[in-house]
N, C-alpha and C positions, 0 to 999 in steps of 0.2 A: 601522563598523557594516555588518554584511552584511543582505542581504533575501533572501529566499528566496519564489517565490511559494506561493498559496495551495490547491492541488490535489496529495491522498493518493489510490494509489491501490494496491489490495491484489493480490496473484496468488499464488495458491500451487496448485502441480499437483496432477492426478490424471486417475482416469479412472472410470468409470461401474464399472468392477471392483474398486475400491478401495476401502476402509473411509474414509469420513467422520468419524472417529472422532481426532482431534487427537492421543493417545496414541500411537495406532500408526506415527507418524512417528517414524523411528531416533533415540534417545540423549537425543530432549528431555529426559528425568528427570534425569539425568544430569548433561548441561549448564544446566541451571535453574537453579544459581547461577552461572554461569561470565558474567564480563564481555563484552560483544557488542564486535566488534571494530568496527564502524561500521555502519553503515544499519540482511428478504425480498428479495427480488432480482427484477431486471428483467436483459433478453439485449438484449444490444448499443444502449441506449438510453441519453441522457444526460439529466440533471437537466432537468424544463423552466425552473424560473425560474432565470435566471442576472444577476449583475450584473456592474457592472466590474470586473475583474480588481482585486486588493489585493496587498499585499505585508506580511509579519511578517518583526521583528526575526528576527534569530536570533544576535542578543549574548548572550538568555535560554535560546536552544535549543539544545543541542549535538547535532547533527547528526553528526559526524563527517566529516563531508566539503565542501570548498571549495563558496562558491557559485554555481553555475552562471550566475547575474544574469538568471535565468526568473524571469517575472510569474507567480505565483501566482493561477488564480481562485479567488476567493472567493464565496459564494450567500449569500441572508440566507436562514435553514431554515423562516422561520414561513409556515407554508401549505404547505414544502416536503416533499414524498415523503421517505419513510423508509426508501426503497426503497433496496437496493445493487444498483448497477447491475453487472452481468455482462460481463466482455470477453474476449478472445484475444490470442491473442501474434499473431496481424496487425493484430488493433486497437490493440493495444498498444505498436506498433513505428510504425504510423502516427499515433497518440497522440505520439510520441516526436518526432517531426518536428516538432511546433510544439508543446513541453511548456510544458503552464500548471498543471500539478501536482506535490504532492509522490510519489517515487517508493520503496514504503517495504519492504523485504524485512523480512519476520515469522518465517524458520526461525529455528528454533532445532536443532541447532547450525547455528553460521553454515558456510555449503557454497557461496560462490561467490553472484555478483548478476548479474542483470541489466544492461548496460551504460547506466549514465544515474538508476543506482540515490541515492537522498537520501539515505538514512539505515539502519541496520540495529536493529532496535528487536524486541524477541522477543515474540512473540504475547501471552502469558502477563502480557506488563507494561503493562495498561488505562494507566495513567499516565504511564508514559512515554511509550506513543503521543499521548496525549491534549499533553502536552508538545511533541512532537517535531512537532506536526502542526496546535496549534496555534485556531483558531477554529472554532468547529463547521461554520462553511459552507466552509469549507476544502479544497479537491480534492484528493483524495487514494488512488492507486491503492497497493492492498496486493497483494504474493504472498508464495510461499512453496516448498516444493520439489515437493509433488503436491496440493496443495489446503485438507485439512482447517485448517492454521493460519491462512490467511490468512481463511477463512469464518469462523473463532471469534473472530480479530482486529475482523472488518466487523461481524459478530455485537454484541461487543461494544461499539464504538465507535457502532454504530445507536442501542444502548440508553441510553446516555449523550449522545444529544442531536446529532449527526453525521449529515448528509444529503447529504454529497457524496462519496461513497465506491465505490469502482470498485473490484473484487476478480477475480482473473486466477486463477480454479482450474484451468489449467491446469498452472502454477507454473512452477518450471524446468525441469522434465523436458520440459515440454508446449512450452516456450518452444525448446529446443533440439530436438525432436522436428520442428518446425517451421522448422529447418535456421539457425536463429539462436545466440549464440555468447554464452557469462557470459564475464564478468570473475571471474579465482582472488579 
């Protein structure tokens, strides 16, 4: 039985000259049925109430990917912000240094991950993330390639009861712009 801990957290690029707009990311139509091959907002602030760190099966979860044997936090959400909290690919790499989250790429088509990436899971599929990721108070950092999917991803994981949610608009573009390296 594997354990994976309990921290999602979303990123997906862009930049302030870019459309917000989820469709205008290359080929998602496209690729929308294609099998994934594996894996309001606040600015650089994290959840205040936090608890002990937890861990979930992932005998139930298929991830795609071995497990790291990182603790997972976990928050209980009641009373908690519904806020998605906002980061950078230097908060994100120093995040990575002592990861207590899941790590969850939401492009769609799949184009390459971040190094230390959990899971590959496409925006578009509420249920599957909600699967892959597990208890609402669950950490968990989202991206994507320039922004708009992984906000649509936080978007709707917000709405469905999720309060630990970390979204990286800068995505990969923004990730390697900032002189860091994806894994093909």
């Amino acid at each position: 039985m594997r354990f994976l801990p309990l921290l999602v957290l979303i990123a997906c690029g862009g930049s302030s000259s870019e459309s917000t707009d989820p469709s205008d990311d290359t080929t998602e139509t496209e690729t929308a049925t294609e099998t994934e091959t594996s894996r309001p907002q606040t600015t650089g602030t994290t959840p205040t109430e936090t608890s002990t760190p937890t861990s979930i099966e992932t005998d139930s979860v298929d991830t795609g990917v071995a497990s790291t044997g990182t603790s997972i936090e976990e928050i209980d959400c009641a009373g908690a912000s519904d806020a998605i909290t906002i980061i950078t690919p230097s908060e994100l790499d120093a995040m990575l240094d002592d990861k207590d989250f899941l790590l969850v790429n939401v492009h769609i088509p799949y184009a390459g991950e971040i190094p230390g990436t959990d899971a590959h899971i496409r925006y578009t599929d509420t249920s599957a993330l909600e699967d892959g990721i597990g208890p609402e108070g669950t950490k968990v950092v989202l991206y994507c390639r320039t922004g708009p999917m992984s906000a649509t991803a936080a978007a709707d994981l917000r709405d469905r009861g999720y309060c630990n949610i970390y979204d990286m608009p800068a995505g990969m573009n923004g990730w390697e712009s900032a002189g860091y390296t994806l894994d093909p």
